[in-house]
C-alpha positions as YAML, in Angstrom:
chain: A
units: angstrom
residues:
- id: 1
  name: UNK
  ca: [49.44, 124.08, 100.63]
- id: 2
  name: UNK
  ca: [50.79, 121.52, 97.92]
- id: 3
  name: UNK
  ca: [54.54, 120.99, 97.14]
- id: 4
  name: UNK
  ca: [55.82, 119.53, 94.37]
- id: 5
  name: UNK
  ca: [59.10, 117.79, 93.45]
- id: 6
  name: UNK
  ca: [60.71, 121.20, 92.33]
- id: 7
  name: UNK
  ca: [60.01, 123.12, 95.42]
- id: 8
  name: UNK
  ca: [61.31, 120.37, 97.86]
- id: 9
  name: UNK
  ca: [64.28, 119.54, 95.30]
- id: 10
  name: UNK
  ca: [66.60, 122.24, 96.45]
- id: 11
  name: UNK
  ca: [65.97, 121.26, 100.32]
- id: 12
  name: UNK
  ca: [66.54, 117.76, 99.41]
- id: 13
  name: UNK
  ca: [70.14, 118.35, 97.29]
- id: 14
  name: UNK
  ca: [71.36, 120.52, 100.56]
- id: 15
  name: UNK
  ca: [70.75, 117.91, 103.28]
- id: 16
  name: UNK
  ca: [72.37, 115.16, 100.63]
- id: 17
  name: UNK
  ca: [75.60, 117.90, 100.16]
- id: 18
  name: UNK
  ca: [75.26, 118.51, 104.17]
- id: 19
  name: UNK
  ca: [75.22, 114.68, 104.81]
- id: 20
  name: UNK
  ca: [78.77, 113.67, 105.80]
- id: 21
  name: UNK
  ca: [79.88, 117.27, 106.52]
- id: 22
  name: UNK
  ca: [81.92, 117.15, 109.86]
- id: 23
  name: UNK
  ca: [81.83, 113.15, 109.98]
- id: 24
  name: UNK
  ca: [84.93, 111.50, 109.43]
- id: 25
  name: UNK
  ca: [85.57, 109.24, 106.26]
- id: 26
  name: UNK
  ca: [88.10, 107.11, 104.56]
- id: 27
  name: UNK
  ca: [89.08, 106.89, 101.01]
- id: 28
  name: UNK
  ca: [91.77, 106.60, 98.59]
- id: 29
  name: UNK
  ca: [93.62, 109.29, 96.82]
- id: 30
  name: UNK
  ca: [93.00, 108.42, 93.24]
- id: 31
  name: UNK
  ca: [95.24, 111.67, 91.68]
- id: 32
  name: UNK
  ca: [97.39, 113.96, 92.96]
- id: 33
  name: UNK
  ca: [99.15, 117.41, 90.64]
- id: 34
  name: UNK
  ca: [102.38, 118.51, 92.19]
- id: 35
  name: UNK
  ca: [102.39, 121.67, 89.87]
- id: 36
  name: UNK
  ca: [98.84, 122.74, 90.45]
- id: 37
  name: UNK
  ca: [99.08, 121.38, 94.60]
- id: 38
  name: UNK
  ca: [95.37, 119.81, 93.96]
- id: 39
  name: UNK
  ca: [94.03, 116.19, 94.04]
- id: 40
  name: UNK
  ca: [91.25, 114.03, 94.01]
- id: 41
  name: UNK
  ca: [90.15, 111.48, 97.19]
- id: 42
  name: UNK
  ca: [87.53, 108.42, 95.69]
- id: 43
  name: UNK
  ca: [85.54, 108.54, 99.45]
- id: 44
  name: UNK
  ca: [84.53, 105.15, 100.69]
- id: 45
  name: UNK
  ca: [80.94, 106.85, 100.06]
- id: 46
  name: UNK
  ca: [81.29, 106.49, 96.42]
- id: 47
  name: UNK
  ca: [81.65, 110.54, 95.98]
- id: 48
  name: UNK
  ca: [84.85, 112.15, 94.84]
- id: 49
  name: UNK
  ca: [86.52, 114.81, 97.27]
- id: 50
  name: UNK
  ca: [88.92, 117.79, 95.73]
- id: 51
  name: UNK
  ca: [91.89, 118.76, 97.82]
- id: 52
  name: UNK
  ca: [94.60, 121.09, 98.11]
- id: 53
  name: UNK
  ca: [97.58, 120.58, 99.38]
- id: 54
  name: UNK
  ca: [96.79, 123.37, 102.27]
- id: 55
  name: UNK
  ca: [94.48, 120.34, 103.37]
- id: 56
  name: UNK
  ca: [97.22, 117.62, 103.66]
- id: 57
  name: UNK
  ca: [98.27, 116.40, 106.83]
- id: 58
  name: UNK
  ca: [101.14, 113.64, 106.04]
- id: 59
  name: UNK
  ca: [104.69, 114.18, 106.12]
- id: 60
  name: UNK
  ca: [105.27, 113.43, 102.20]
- id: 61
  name: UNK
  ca: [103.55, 114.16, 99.34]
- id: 62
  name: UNK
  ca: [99.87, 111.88, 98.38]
- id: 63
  name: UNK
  ca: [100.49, 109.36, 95.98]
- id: 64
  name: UNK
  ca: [97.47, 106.90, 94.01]
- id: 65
  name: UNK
  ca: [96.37, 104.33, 96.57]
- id: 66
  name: UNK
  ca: [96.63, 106.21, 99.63]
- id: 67
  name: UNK
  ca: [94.28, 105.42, 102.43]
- id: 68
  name: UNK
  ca: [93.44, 108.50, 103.87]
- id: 69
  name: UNK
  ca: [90.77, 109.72, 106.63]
- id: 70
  name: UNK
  ca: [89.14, 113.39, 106.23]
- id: 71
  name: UNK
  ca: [86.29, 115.73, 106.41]
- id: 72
  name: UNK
  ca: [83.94, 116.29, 103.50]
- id: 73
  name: UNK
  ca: [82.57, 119.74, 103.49]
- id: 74
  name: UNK
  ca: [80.42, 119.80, 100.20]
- id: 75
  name: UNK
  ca: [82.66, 118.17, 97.45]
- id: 76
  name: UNK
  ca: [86.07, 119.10, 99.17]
- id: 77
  name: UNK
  ca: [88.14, 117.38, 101.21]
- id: 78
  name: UNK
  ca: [89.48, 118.77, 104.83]
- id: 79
  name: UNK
  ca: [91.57, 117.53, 107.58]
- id: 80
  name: UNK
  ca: [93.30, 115.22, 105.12]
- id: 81
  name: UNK
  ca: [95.36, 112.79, 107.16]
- id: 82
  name: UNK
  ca: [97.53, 109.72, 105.70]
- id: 83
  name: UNK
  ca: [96.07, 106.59, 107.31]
- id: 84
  name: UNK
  ca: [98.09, 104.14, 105.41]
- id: 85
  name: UNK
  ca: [100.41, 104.31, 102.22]
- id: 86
  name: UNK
  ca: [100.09, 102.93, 99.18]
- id: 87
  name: UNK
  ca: [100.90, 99.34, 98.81]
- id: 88
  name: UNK
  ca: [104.12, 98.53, 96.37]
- id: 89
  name: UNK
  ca: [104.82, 95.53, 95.15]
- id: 90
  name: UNK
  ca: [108.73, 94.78, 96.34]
- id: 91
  name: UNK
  ca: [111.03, 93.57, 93.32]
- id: 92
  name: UNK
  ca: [112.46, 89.42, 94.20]
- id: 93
  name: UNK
  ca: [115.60, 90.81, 94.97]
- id: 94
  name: UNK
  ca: [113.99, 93.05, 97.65]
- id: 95
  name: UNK
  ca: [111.23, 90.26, 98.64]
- id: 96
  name: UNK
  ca: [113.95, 87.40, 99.33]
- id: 97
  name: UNK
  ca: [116.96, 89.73, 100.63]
- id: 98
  name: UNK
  ca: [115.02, 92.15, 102.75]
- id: 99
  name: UNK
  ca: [116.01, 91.73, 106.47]
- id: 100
  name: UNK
  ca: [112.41, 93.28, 107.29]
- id: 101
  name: UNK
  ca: [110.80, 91.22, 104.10]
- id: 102
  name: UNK
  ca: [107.89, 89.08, 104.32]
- id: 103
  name: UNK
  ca: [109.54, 85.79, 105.87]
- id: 104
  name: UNK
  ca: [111.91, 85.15, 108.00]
- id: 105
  name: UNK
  ca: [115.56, 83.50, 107.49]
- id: 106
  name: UNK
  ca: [114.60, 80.10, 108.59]
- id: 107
  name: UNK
  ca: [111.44, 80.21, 106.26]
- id: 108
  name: UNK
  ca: [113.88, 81.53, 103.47]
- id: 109
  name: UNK
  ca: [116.00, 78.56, 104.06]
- id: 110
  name: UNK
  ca: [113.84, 75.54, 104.99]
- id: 111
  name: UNK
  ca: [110.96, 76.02, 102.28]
- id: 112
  name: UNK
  ca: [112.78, 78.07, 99.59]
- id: 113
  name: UNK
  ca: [116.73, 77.42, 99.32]
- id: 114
  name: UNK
  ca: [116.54, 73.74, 100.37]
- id: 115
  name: UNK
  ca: [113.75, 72.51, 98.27]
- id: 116
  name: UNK
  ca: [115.08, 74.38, 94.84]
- id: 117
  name: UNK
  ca: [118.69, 72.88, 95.53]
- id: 118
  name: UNK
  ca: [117.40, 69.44, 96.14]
- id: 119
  name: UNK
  ca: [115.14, 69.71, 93.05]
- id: 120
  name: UNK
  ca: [117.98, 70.90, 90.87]
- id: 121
  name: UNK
  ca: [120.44, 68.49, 92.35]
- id: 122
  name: UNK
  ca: [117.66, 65.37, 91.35]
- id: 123
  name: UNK
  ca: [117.85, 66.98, 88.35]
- id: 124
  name: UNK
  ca: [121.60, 66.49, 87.94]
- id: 125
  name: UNK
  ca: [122.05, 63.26, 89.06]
- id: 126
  name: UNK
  ca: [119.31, 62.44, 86.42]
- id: 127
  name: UNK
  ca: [121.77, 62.93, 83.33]
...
């Protein structure tokens, strides 16, 4: 007995929907509708994942750039757990008066204070 392509096609577009079904994965949450409680996840697999907000484990709402891991089951996303938040970019006011910013108070003085008062002072005494 001979198959074709056709016959075996249906067999073969199961196990590739079956693939990552009960595996873990990461992605990103790429769009997320209060109103309608549904979103999209762009898997590290290349596939898109649909949600619900039934599915979300995190103690806020998803927002675009989410790292998240889940469970694909077919083209939906399960088990939908925040793994890291979206990365903002801090204003300068937050960046260089943050107590928890990105460098600490002797860094903030020695190579950022210092060196732009002694540059605009040289630029005083220069008139």
């Amino acid at each position: 007995m001979s198959r074709t392509i056709a016959d075996i096609k249906p067999a073969i577009e199961y196990a590739a929907s079956r693939r990552y079904a009960g595996a873990q994965m990461n992605g990103n949450v790429i769009g997320f509708d209060p109103v309608a409680n549904t979103g999209a996840i762009s898997g590290h697999d290349g596939r898109r994942y649909d949600f619900a907000t039934v599915d979300w484990h995190g103690n806020r709402r998803p927002q675009h750039g989410d790292l998240v891991d889940f469970t694909p089951e077919g083209e939906h996303a399960a088990q939908i757990y925040l793994v890291e938040e979206a990365y903002v970019v801090p204003t300068i006011g937050a960046f260089l008066l943050s107590p928890t910013g990105r460098i600490s108070r002797s860094q903030y003085w020695l190579h950022w204070v210092l060196p732009t008062f002694a540059k605009c002072s040289g630029q005083a005494s220069s008139f």
